[in-house]
ZATI-457574 format. One line per 8 residues: number of its first residue (from 1); their letters; for each residue x, y, z of C-alpha. Coordinates in pm, 1 decimal, always signed. Each point is the difference from the previous one (the first is absolute). Example, Ala and Ser with C-alpha at 12.3 -4.5 7.8 and 13.67 -1.06 7.14 Angstrom:
BEGIN
1) AS) +1230.0 -450.0 +780.0  +137.0 +344.0 -66.0
END
This chain:
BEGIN
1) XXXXXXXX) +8090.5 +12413.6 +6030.8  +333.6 +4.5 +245.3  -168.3 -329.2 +105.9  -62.6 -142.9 -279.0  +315.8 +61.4 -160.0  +180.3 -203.8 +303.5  -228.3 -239.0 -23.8  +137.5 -53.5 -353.7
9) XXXXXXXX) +359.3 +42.4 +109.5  -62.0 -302.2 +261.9  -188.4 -224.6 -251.9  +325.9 +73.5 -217.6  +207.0 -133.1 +245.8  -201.3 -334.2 +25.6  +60.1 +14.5 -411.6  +344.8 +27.6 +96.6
17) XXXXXXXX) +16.7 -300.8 +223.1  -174.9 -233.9 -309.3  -355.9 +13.1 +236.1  -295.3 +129.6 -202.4  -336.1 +104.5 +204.4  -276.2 -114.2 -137.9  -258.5 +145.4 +249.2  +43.6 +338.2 +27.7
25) XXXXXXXX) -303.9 +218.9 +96.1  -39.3 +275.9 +249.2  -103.7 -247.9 +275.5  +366.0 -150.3 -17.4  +129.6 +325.7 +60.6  +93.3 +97.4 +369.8  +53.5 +367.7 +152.7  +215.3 +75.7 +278.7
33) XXXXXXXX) -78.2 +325.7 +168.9  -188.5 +217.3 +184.7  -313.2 -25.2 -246.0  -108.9 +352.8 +121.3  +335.0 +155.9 -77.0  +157.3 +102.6 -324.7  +17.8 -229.8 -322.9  +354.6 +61.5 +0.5
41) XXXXXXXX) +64.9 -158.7 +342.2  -168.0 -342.7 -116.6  +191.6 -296.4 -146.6  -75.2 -240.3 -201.3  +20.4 -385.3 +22.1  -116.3 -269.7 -287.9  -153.1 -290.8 +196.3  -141.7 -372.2 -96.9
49) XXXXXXXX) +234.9 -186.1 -233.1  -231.7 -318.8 +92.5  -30.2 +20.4 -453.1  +353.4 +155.4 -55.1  +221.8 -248.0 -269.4  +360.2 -20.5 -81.3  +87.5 +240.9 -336.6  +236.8 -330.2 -48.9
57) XXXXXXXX) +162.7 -322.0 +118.6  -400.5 -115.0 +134.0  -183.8 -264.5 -133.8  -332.3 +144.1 -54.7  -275.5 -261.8 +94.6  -293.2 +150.0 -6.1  -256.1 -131.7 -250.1  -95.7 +133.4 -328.4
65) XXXXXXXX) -241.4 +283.7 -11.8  +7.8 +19.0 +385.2  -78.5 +374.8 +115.7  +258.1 +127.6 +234.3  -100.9 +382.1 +176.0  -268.9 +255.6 +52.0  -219.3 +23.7 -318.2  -68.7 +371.4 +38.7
73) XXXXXXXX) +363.9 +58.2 +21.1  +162.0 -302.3 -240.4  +168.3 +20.2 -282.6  -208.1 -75.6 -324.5  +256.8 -291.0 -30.9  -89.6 -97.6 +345.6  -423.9 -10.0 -69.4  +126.9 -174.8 -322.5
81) XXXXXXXX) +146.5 -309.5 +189.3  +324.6 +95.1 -197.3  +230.2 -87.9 +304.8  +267.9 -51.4 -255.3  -9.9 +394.1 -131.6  +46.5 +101.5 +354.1  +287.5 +237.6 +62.7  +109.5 +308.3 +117.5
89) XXXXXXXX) -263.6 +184.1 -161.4  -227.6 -183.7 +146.1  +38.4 +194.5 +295.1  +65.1 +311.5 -121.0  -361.5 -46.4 -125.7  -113.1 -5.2 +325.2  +156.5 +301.6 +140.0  -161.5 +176.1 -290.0
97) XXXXXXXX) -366.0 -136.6 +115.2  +72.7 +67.5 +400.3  +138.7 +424.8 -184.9  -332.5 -84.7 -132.9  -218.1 -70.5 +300.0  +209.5 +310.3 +187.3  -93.2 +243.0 -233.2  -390.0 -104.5 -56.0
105) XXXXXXXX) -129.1 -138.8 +269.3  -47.2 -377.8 -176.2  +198.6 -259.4 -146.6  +39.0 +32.6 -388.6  -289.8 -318.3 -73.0  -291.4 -69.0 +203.0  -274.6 -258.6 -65.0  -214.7 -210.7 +232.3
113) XXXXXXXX) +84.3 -294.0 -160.0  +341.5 -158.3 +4.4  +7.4 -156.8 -388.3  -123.0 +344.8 -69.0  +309.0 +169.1 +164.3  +231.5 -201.5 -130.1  -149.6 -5.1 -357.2  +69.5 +424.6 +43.2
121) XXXXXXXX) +354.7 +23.0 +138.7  +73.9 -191.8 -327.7  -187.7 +172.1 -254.6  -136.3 +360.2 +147.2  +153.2 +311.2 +79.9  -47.5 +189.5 +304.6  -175.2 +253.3 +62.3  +203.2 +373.4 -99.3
129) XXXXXXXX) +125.7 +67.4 +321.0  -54.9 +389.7 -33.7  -346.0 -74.2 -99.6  -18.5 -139.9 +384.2  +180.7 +278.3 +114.8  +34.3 +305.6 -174.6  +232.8 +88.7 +248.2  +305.4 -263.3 -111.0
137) XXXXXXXX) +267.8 +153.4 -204.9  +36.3 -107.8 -313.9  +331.9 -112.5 +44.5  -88.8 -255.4 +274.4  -256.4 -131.6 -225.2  +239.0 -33.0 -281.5  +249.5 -224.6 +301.9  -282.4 -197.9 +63.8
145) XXXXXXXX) -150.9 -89.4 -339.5  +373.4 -92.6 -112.9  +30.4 -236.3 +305.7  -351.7 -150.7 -44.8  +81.8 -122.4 -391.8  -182.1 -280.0 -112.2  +340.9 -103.8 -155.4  +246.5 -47.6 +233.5
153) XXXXXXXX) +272.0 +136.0 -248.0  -170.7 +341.1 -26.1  +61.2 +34.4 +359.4  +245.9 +144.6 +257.6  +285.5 -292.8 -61.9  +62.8 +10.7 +370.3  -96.3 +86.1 +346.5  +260.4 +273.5 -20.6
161) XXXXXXXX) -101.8 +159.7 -311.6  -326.8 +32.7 +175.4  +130.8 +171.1 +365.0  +243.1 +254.1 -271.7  -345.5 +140.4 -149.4  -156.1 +45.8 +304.1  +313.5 +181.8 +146.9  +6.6 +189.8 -326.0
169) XXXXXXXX) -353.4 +107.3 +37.1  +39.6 +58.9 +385.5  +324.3 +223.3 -75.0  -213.5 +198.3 -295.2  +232.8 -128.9 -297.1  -113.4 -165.7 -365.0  -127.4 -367.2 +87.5  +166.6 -227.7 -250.4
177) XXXXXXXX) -341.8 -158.5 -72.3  -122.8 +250.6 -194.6  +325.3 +47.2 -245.0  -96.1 +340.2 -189.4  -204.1 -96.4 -316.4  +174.5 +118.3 -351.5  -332.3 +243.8 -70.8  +58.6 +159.7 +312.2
185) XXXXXXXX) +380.2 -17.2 -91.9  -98.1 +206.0 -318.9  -219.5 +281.5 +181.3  +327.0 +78.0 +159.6  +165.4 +1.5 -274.2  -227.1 +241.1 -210.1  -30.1 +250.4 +325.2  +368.0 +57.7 -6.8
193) XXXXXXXX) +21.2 +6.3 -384.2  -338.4 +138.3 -151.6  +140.0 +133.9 -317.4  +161.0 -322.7 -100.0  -283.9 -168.5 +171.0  -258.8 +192.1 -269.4  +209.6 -48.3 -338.5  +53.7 -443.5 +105.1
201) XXXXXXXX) -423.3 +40.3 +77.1  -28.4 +153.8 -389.7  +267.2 -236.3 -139.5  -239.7 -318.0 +163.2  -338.5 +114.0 -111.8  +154.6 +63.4 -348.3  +96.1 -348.8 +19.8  -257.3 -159.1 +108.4
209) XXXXXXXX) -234.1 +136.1 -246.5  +216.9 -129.3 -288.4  -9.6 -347.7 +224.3  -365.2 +34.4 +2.4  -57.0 +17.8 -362.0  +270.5 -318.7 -79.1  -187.5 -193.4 +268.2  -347.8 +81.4 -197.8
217) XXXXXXXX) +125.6 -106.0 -304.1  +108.2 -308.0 +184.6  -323.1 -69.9 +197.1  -200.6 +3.9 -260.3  +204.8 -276.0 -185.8  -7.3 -204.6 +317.0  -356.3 +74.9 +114.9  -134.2 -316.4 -255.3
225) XXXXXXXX) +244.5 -268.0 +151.5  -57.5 +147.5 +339.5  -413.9 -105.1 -73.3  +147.9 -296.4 -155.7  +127.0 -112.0 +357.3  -232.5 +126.8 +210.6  -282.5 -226.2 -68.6  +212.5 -277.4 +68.1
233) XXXXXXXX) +130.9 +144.4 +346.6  -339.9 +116.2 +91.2  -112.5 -383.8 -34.3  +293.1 -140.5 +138.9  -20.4 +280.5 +337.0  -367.8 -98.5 -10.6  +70.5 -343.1 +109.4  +300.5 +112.1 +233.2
241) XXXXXXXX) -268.3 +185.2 +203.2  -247.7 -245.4 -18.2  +245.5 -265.8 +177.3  +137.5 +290.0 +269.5  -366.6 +77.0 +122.2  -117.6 -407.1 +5.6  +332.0 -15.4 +214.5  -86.0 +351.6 +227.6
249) XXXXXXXX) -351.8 -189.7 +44.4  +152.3 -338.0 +57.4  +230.8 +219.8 +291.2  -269.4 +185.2 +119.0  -235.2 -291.8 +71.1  +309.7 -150.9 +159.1  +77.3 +255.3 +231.3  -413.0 +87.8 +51.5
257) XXXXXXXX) -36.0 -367.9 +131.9  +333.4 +35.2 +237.9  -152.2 +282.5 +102.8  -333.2 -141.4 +103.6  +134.7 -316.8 +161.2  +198.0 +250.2 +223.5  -343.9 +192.1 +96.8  -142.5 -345.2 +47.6
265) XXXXXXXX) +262.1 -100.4 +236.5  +3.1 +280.2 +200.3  -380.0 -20.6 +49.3  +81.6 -359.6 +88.8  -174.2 -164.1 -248.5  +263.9 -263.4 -85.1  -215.6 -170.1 -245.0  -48.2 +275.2 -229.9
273) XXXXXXXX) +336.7 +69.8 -17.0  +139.2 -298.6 -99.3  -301.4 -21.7 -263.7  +160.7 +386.8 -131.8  +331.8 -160.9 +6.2  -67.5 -353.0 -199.1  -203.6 +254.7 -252.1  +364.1 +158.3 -100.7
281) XXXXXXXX) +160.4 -77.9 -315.6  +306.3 -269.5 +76.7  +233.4 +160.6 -225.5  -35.0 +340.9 +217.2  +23.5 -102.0 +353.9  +303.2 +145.3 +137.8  +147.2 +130.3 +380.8  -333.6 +149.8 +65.3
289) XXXXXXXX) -239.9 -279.6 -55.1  +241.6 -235.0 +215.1  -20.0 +248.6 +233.3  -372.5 +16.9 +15.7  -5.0 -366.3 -25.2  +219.2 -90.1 +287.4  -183.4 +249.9 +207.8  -322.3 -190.0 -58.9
297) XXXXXXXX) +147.5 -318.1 +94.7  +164.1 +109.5 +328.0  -155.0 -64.0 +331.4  -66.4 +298.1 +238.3  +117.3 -165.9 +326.5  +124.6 -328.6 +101.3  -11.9 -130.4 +324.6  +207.2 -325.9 +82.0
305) XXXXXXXX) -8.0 -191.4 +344.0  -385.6 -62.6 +107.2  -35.0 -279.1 +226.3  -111.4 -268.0 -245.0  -293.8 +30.2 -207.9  -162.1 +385.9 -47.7  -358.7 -11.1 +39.4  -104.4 +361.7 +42.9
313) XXXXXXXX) +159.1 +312.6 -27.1  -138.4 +385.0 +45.6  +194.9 +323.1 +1.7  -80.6 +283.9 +243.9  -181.5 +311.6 -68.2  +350.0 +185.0 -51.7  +120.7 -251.5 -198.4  +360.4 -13.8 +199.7
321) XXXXXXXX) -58.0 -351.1 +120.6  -142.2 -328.6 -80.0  -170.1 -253.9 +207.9  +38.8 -391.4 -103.2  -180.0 -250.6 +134.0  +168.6 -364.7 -96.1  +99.7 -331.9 +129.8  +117.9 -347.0 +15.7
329) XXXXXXXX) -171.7 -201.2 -273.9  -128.4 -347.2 +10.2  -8.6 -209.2 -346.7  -295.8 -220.8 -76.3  -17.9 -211.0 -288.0  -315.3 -64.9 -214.2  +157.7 -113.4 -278.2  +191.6 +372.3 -36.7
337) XXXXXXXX) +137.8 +178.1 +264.3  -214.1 +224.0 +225.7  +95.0 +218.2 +292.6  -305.4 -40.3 +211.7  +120.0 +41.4 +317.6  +206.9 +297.6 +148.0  +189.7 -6.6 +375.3  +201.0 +209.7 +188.1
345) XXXXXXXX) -181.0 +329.9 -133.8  +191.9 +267.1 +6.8  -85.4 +399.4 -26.7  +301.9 +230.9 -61.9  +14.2 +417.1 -102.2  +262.6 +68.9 -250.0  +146.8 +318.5 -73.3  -35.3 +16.1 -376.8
353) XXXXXXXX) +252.1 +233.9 -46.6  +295.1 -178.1 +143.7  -166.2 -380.6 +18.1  +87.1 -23.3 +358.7  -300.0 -180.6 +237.4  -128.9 +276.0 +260.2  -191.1 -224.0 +248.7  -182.2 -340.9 +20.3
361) XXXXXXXX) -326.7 -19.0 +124.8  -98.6 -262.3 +188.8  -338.6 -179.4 +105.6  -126.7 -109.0 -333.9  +23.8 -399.9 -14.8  -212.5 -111.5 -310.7  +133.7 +85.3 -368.2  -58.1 +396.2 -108.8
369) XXXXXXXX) -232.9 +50.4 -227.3  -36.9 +336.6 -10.4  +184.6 +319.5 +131.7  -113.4 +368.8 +2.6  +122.6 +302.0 +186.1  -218.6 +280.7 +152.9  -74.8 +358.8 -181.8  +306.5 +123.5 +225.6
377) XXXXXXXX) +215.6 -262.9 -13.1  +12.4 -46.6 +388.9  -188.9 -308.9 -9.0  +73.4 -376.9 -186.5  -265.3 -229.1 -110.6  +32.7 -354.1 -52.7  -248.8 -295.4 -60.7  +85.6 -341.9 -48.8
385) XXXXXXXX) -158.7 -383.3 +62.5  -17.6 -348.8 -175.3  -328.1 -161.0 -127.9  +111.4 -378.0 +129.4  +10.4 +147.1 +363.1  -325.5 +203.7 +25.1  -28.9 +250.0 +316.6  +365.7 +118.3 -44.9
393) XXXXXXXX) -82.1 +294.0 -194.9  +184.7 +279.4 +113.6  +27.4 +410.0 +16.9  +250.5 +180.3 +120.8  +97.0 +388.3 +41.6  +359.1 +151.1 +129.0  +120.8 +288.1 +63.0  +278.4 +73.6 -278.4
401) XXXXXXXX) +227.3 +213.4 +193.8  +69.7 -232.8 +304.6  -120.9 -360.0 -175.0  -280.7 -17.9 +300.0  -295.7 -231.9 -71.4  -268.6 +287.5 +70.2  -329.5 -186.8 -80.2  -83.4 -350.4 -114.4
409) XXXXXXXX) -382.8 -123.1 -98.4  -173.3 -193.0 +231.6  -150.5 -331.8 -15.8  +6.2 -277.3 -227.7  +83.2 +91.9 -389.7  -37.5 -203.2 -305.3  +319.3 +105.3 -195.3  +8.9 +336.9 -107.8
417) XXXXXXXX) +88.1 +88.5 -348.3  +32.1 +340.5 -45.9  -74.8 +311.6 +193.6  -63.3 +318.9 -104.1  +14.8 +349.8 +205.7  -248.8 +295.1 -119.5  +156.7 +336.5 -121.0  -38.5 +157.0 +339.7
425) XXXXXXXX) +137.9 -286.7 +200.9  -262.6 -33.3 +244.7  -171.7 -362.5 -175.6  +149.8 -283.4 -57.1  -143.9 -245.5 -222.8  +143.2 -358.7 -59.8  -172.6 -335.2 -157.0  +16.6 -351.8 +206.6
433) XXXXXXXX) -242.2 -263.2 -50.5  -295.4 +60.6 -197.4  -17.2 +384.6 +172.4  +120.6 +344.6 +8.4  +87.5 +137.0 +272.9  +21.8 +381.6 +88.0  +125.2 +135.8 +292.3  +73.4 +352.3 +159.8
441) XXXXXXXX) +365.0 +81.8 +76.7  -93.3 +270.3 +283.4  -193.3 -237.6 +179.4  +157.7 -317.3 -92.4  -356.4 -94.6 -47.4  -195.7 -176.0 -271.4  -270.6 +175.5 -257.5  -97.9 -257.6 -200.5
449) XXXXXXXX) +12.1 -360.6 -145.1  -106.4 -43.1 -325.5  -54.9 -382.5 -104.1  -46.0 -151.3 -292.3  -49.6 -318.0 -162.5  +338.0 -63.0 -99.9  +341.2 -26.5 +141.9  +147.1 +415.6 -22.6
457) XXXXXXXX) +356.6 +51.6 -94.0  +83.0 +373.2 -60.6  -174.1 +316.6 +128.1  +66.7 +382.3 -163.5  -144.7 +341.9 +113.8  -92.4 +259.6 -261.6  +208.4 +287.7 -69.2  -310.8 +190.0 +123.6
465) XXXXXXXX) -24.5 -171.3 +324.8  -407.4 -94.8 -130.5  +86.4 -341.6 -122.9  +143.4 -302.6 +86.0  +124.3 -253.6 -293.2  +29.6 -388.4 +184.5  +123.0 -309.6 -247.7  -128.7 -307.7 +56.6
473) XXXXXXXX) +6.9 -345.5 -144.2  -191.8 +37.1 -296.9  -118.1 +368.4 +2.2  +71.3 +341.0 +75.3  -229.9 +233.0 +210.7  -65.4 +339.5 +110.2  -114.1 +136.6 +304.2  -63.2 +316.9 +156.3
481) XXXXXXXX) +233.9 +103.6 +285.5  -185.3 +20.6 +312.8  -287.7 -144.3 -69.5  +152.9 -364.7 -154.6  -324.8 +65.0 -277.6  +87.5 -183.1 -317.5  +25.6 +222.2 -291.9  +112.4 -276.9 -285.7
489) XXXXXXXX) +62.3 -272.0 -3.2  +220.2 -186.4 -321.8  +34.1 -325.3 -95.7  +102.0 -204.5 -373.5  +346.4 +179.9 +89.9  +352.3 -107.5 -189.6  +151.0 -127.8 +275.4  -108.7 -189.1 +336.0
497) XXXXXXXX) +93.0 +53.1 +333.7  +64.2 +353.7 +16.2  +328.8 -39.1 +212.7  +52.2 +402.3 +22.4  -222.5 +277.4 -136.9  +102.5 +361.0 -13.8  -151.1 +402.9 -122.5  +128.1 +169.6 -330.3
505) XXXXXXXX) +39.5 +396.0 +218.0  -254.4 +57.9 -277.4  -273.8 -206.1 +207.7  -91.8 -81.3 -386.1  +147.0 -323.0 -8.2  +110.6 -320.9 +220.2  +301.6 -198.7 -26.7  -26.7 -394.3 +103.5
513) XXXXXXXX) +277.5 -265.3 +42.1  -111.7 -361.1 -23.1  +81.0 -330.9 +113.2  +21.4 -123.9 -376.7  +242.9 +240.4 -104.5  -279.1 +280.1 -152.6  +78.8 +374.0 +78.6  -292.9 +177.3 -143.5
521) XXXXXXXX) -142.2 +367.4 +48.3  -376.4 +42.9 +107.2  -260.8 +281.7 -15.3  -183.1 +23.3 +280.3  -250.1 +132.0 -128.6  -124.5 -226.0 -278.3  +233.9 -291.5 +60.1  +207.8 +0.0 -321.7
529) XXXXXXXX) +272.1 -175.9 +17.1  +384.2 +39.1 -192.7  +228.8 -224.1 +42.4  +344.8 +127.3 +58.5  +222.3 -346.0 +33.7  -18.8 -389.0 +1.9  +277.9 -223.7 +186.5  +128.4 -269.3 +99.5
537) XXXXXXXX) -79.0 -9.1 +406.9  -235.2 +254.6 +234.9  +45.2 +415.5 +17.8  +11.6 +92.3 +314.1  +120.1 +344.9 +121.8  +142.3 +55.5 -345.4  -302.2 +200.6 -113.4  +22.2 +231.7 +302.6
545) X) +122.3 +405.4 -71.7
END
């Protein structure tokens, strides 16, 4: 309590100097001392005035409504938006809710959801702290429930007021929060006096009785007007509640579809969030739905500075870094403009965190069409070609710590699409031509070519390492691993040219990118198909996980 009650003589001094808080919560609270040495040793220091505000003389420019602090520790002014109620009070309040959090264990409110929390600092009351804690006096709860007043002007008017209770309390004298009540001020009174005491207790019951039997009289006179009225209050309250609850509903639903385009977000399903968030009533949408909103609409991570046009991307198993494969595009114009052509390929790894490039590999010389790292992260894949010069299909692998071309495939290569590694990282499987080829990454030999009667333009392996999914021009097929036996085979499909094919972790479904602009899901099993989007232009790698 020594602490706390310095803490409050400090805070008063920023009162005194016209700067109000705003933020105050244990974290912003600093010891100095030997934290295995006596309480009495350590001092005190009130930290992070990135929120603190002139008392006067500042123009305040924050917007309307704007929330400003720690919910669990705010001000119900604060959760209200009510910037312009904010005062001195406002953090006494929260010295009351960190006495709060001392003595119990928790902060006064607690809810998983943030329109939830801020919907109790304004209307609830906490918990009673000695039902917590049995162990808190009585007068310390008394301190804290006068600082934590839903109405400011109940409250301890100052910082100071505050620190003198806790000194009182500390030095074992009457707090002034708990002023002594006039029935208590009477059972004084009669223990010191009990004959005059018993003869004012006769005179009162006499009285009363006579009261009793005026005020019966009177009752009953009134008791017919009193009916009179009551019908018509009953009808009129009648209506009052009927409004209130349509409005609670109209809230609730309001703060029940917040709620769930928060979940949705989180679980990074963008779409269904924004669907939760157009669903809410337009007169109700306040800070929190903005807030949900803007989240929705904010990209993750932004990376400026490739060389030229991207045209395949893939982040490593850790998910620290980012390879990008781009380059120098050529336009060709066939009556709208069409980058056909890409030169001076270049492969970079970027360090997500910071943006900066790591390394460039070099060796690749035909546009990337594909990148993918190994299980381990020590080793980068990259394919690549162009269909007007056939044979300069290419397939490349470094090592990602020193940039060294480790392996490249041999011979001549129609261009090749997209590769694909298995979960284990010993096969590597990537379409060129009209084939599939598979290959084994110990021996840097090849399994298997599967070949088909169509050109082949994405390959996937199962989640269970039994199947492999391949895309091709006008179908989608499935083989067994190993073997190369077809096991389906689908065609009549949404889209055509299956430009990049990829496993729900499920193995339940398939997820296709097309050349039309179709992104559709796909059971393997029976061949249904779902289509997920149509646009303008092909998906390529932006159906991959």
């Amino acid at each position: 309590m020594r602490l706390l009650a310095q803490v409050a003589e400090a805070v008063q001094h920023s009162h005194g100097k016209a700067i109000l808080h705003r933020d105050l919560k244990p974290a912003n609270i600093l010891l100095e001392g030997d934290p295995e040495g006596p309480l009495d040793k350590l001092v005190p220091f009130v930290t992070d005035f990135g929120l603190a505000k002139r008392l006067e003389g500042e123009v305040e420019i924050t917007k309307a409504n704007a929330l400003l602090g720690t919910p669990a520790y705010m001000a119900p002014e604060q959760a209200a938006g009510q910037t312009h109620l904010v005062a001195v009070t406002t953090d006494v309040y929260a010295m009351g809710a960190i006495l709060y959090t001392l003595l119990t264990g928790k902060p006064p409110f607690q809810e998983p959801m943030l329109a939830r929390l801020l919907v109790s600092v304004q209307q609830d009351e906490p918990a009673r702290m000695r039902g917590l804690n049995r162990a808190v006096p009585r007068d310390l709860e008394t301190i804290c429930a006068k600082a934590m007043q839903k109405d400011p002007a109940k409250r301890y008017a100052a910082a100071a007021d505050l620190a003198a209770d806790l000194h009182r309390f500390l030095d074992n004298k009457p707090i002034a929060a708990r002023p002594v009540g006039a029935w208590e001020r009477t059972a004084k009174w009669t223990r010191r006096h009990p004959v005059p005491a018993a003869l004012t207790v006769l005179l009162f019951l006499v009285a009363s009785l006579g009261m009793a039997m005026v005020l019966w009289q009177w009752r009953d006179a009134e008791s017919e007007r009193t009916r009179a009225d009551a019908k018509a209050v009953a009808e009129a309250d009648a209506n009052r509640r009927a409004q209130e609850a349509l409005a609670k509903v109209r809230l609730s639903n309001y703060f029940s579809a917040v709620a769930r385009a928060d979940l949705e977000f989180r679980a990074n399903n963008i779409i269904a969030a924004e669907q939760a968030l157009e669903g809410c009533d337009p007169d109700l949408r306040a800070w929190e739905w903005r807030y949900v909103k803007a989240l929705c609409q904010a990209p993750l991570f932004s990376f400026k500075g490739a060389s030229g046009v991207v045209t395949a991307v893939a982040f490593s198993p850790d998910g620290r870094h980012l390879a990008v494969g781009s380059g120098r595009a050529q336009s060709h114009d066939f009556g709208e403009r069409y980058f056909g052509v890409v030169d001076d390929p270049v492969i970079e790894l970027i360090d997500i965190p910071t943006g900066r490039r790591v390394r460039r590999f070099e060796g690749h010389k035909e546009k990337t069409s594909d990148l993918a790292f190994s299980p381990d992260g020590g080793t980068l894949y990259a394919c690549g070609g162009h269909h007007e010069r056939p044979g300069n299909g290419e397939l490349h692998a470094w090592d990602t710590t020193s940039g060294k071309l480790i392996w490249r495939a041999p011979g001549k290569l129609a261009t090749v699409w997209r590769l694909a590694l298995s979960h284990s990282g010993n096969t590597l499987a990537f379409a060129t031509g009209n084939t599939c080829q598979l290959w084994n990454l110990t021996t840097k030999k090849r399994i298997k070519t599967i070949s088909c009667d169509e050109p082949v333009y994405s390959v996937a392996f199962g989640p269970d390492g039994r199947r492999l999914a391949v895309g091709l021009k006008s179908s989608v097929r499935v083989f067994e691993n190993g073997t190369g036996k077809q096991l389906a085979k689908f065609t009549d499909l949404p889209g055509r040219e299956m430009r990049t094919i990829d496993w729900h972790p499920s193995a339940e479904r398939l997820v296709l990118g097309c050349y039309n602009g179709t992104g559709f899901l796909l059971d393997p099993v029976t061949g249904k198909a779902d289509v997920l989007l149509v646009q303008e232009g092909d998906v390529h790698r932006s159906v991959a996980r």
